[in-house]
N, C-alpha and C positions, 0 to 999 in steps of 0.2 A: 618731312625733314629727315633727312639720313646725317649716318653716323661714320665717322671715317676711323677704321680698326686697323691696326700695324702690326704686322708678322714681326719687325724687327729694325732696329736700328744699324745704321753702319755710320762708320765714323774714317772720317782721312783727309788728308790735307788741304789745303783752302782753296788751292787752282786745280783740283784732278781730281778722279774718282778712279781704280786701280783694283787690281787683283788684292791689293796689299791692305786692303781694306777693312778696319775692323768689326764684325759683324756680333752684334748682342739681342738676343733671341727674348721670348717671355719677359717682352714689355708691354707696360700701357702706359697711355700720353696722356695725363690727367689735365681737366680740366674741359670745357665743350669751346672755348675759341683759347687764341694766344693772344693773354693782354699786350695792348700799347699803349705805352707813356711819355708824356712829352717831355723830353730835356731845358727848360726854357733860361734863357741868358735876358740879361739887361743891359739894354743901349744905353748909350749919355742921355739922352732926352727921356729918359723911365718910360719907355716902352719894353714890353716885355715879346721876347719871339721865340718861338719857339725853333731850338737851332737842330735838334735830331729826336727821334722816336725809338725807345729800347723795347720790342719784344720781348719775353720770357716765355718759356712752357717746361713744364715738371714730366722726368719720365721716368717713371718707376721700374725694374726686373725683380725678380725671383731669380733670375740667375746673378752668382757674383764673375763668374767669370763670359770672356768670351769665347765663340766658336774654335778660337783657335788653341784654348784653357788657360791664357794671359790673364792674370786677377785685372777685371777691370780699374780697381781704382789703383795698379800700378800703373797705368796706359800714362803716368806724366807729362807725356809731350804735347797733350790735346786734354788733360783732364787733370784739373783741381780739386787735391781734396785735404790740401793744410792752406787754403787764403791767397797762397800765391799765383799769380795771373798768367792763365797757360798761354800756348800757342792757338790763336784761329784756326778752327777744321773747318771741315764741312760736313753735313749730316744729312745722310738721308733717310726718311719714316719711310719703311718698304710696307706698300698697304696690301693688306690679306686677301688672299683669293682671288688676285689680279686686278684689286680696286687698285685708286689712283694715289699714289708715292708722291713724299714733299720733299721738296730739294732746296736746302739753307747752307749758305757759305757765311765764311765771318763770324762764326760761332763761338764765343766763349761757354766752357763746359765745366760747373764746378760740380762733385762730387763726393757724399758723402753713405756709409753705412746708416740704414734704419731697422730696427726689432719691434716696431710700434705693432705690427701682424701678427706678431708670436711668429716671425721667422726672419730669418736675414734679408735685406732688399738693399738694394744698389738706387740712391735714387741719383738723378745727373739733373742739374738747374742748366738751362740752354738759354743763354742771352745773348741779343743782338741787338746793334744799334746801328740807325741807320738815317739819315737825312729825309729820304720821302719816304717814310712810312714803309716801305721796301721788305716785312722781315721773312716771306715766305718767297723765295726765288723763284722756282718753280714748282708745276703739278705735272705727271704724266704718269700714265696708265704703264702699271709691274711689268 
Protein backbone atom coordinates (compact mmCIF):
# COMPACT_ATOMS: atom_id res chain seq x y z
CA UNK A 1 0.00 0.00 0.00
CA UNK A 2 1.52 3.49 -0.61
CA UNK A 3 0.79 6.78 0.44
CA UNK A 4 0.22 9.70 -1.69
CA UNK A 5 2.32 13.07 -0.07
CA UNK A 6 1.74 16.72 -1.52
CA UNK A 7 4.28 19.45 -1.80
CA UNK A 8 1.53 21.99 -2.12
CA UNK A 9 -1.74 22.98 -3.20
CA UNK A 10 -2.73 25.50 -5.87
CA UNK A 11 -5.77 27.12 -6.38
CA UNK A 12 -7.55 29.01 -9.61
CA UNK A 13 -10.44 29.26 -11.46
CA UNK A 14 -12.76 26.44 -12.50
CA UNK A 15 -12.01 26.28 -16.46
CA UNK A 16 -7.98 26.98 -16.50
CA UNK A 17 -4.89 26.51 -14.68
CA UNK A 18 -2.52 29.86 -15.11
CA UNK A 19 0.58 31.43 -14.04
CA UNK A 20 -1.87 33.31 -11.87
CA UNK A 21 -2.35 30.59 -9.88
CA UNK A 22 -2.44 30.56 -6.19
CA UNK A 23 0.20 28.36 -4.77
CA UNK A 24 0.06 27.26 -0.68
CA UNK A 25 3.08 25.31 0.36
CA UNK A 26 3.45 23.12 3.98
CA UNK A 27 0.32 21.28 3.66
CA UNK A 28 -1.01 17.82 4.48
CA UNK A 29 -4.44 16.22 3.16
CA UNK A 30 -5.70 14.51 6.13
CA UNK A 31 -7.44 11.81 6.06
CA UNK A 32 -6.24 8.12 3.84
CA UNK A 33 -9.28 8.24 1.16
CA UNK A 34 -11.93 11.32 0.30
CA UNK A 35 -15.33 10.47 1.69
CA UNK A 36 -18.55 10.08 -0.64
CA UNK A 37 -21.93 10.76 0.29
CA UNK A 38 -24.97 10.10 -1.37
CA UNK A 39 -27.43 13.08 -1.82
CA UNK A 40 -30.75 11.09 -1.99
CA UNK A 41 -34.13 12.75 -3.29
CA UNK A 42 -37.74 11.17 -3.18
CA UNK A 43 -39.94 10.32 -6.06
CA UNK A 44 -43.82 10.23 -5.99
CA UNK A 45 -43.88 6.57 -5.76
CA UNK A 46 -41.29 6.67 -2.22
CA UNK A 47 -38.61 5.48 -4.04
CA UNK A 48 -35.63 6.89 -2.83
CA UNK A 49 -32.39 7.81 -5.54
CA UNK A 50 -29.80 8.84 -5.04
CA UNK A 51 -29.46 12.12 -7.26
CA UNK A 52 -25.48 13.22 -6.73
CA UNK A 53 -22.35 12.14 -4.58
CA UNK A 54 -20.50 15.12 -2.43
CA UNK A 55 -16.78 14.49 -1.85
CA UNK A 56 -15.02 16.35 1.04
CA UNK A 57 -11.22 16.29 2.16
CA UNK A 58 -9.60 18.44 4.90
CA UNK A 59 -6.16 20.28 4.12
CA UNK A 60 -4.29 21.56 6.77
CA UNK A 61 -0.83 24.42 6.41
CA UNK A 62 1.42 25.74 8.79
CA UNK A 63 1.68 28.51 6.53
CA UNK A 64 -1.18 31.35 6.79
CA UNK A 65 -0.12 32.94 3.82
CA UNK A 66 0.53 32.07 0.26
CA UNK A 67 3.64 32.06 -2.08
CA UNK A 68 2.91 35.07 -3.27
CA UNK A 69 2.42 36.64 0.90
CA UNK A 70 -1.62 37.05 0.24
CA UNK A 71 -3.20 36.05 3.83
CA UNK A 72 -4.89 33.07 2.63
CA UNK A 73 -8.05 33.30 4.25
CA UNK A 74 -8.25 36.86 2.33
CA UNK A 75 -8.21 34.79 -1.13
CA UNK A 76 -12.40 35.64 -1.05
CA UNK A 77 -13.17 34.81 -4.33
CA UNK A 78 -12.46 31.05 -4.10
CA UNK A 79 -12.44 30.78 -0.27
CA UNK A 80 -14.90 30.98 2.72
CA UNK A 81 -14.24 31.72 5.83
CA UNK A 82 -17.55 33.65 7.35
CA UNK A 83 -20.42 30.93 5.82
CA UNK A 84 -20.81 32.70 2.72
CA UNK A 85 -20.71 30.35 -0.58
CA UNK A 86 -17.67 31.18 -2.61
CA UNK A 87 -16.76 30.92 -6.22
CA UNK A 88 -16.02 27.22 -7.80
CA UNK A 89 -11.98 26.89 -8.39
CA UNK A 90 -10.11 24.26 -9.24
CA UNK A 91 -7.29 22.74 -7.21
CA UNK A 92 -4.53 20.97 -7.63
CA UNK A 93 -2.49 18.54 -4.90
CA UNK A 94 1.15 18.91 -6.50
CA UNK A 95 2.46 15.32 -5.19
CA UNK A 96 6.13 15.28 -3.77
CA UNK A 97 9.06 14.20 -5.42
CA UNK A 98 7.46 13.92 -8.87
CA UNK A 99 4.81 11.42 -7.38
CA UNK A 100 1.45 11.67 -9.08
CA UNK A 101 -0.80 15.25 -8.54
CA UNK A 102 -4.76 15.31 -8.19
CA UNK A 103 -6.59 17.56 -10.37
CA UNK A 104 -10.48 18.63 -9.04
CA UNK A 105 -12.56 21.43 -10.62
CA UNK A 106 -16.01 22.59 -9.04
CA UNK A 107 -14.59 22.95 -5.88
CA UNK A 108 -16.27 24.77 -3.02
CA UNK A 109 -13.39 25.97 -0.46
CA UNK A 110 -14.58 27.02 3.13
CA UNK A 111 -11.78 28.12 5.36
CA UNK A 112 -11.10 28.66 8.66
CA UNK A 113 -8.10 29.47 11.50
CA UNK A 114 -7.09 26.54 13.89
CA UNK A 115 -4.58 26.88 17.36
CA UNK A 116 -5.52 23.28 18.29
CA UNK A 117 -1.15 22.41 17.64
CA UNK A 118 0.00 25.22 19.81
CA UNK A 119 0.33 27.16 16.58
CA UNK A 120 -1.56 28.91 13.86
CA UNK A 121 -2.85 26.48 10.89
CA UNK A 122 -4.97 27.40 7.98
CA UNK A 123 -7.21 24.48 7.58
CA UNK A 124 -9.48 24.81 3.95
CA UNK A 125 -12.74 21.95 3.88
CA UNK A 126 -12.77 21.16 -0.22
CA UNK A 127 -16.33 19.84 -1.20
CA UNK A 128 -17.56 18.67 -4.38
CA UNK A 129 -20.58 17.48 -5.69
CA UNK A 130 -21.18 15.55 -8.49
CA UNK A 131 -23.81 13.08 -10.19
CA UNK A 132 -21.37 10.05 -11.01
CA UNK A 133 -19.44 9.82 -8.32
CA UNK A 134 -16.78 11.99 -10.37
CA UNK A 135 -14.89 13.86 -7.31
CA UNK A 136 -11.31 13.34 -8.32
CA UNK A 137 -10.93 14.58 -12.10
CA UNK A 138 -7.73 13.72 -12.75
CA UNK A 139 -4.11 12.00 -11.67
CA UNK A 140 -0.93 12.70 -13.62
CA UNK A 141 2.60 12.45 -12.71
CA UNK A 142 4.43 16.51 -11.40
Amino acid sequence: MSRLIFSQLEIDDQATFSAAAKTLTGITVEGLEISKEANTVEIEDGQILNESFTGSFTIRSVNTTFSDSTNVLDYTTYISSNGTVPSKCSLKLVGANGSDSLFLSGVYLMGHKDFSNGRTEIVLMATKADTNQDVIDTTAQS
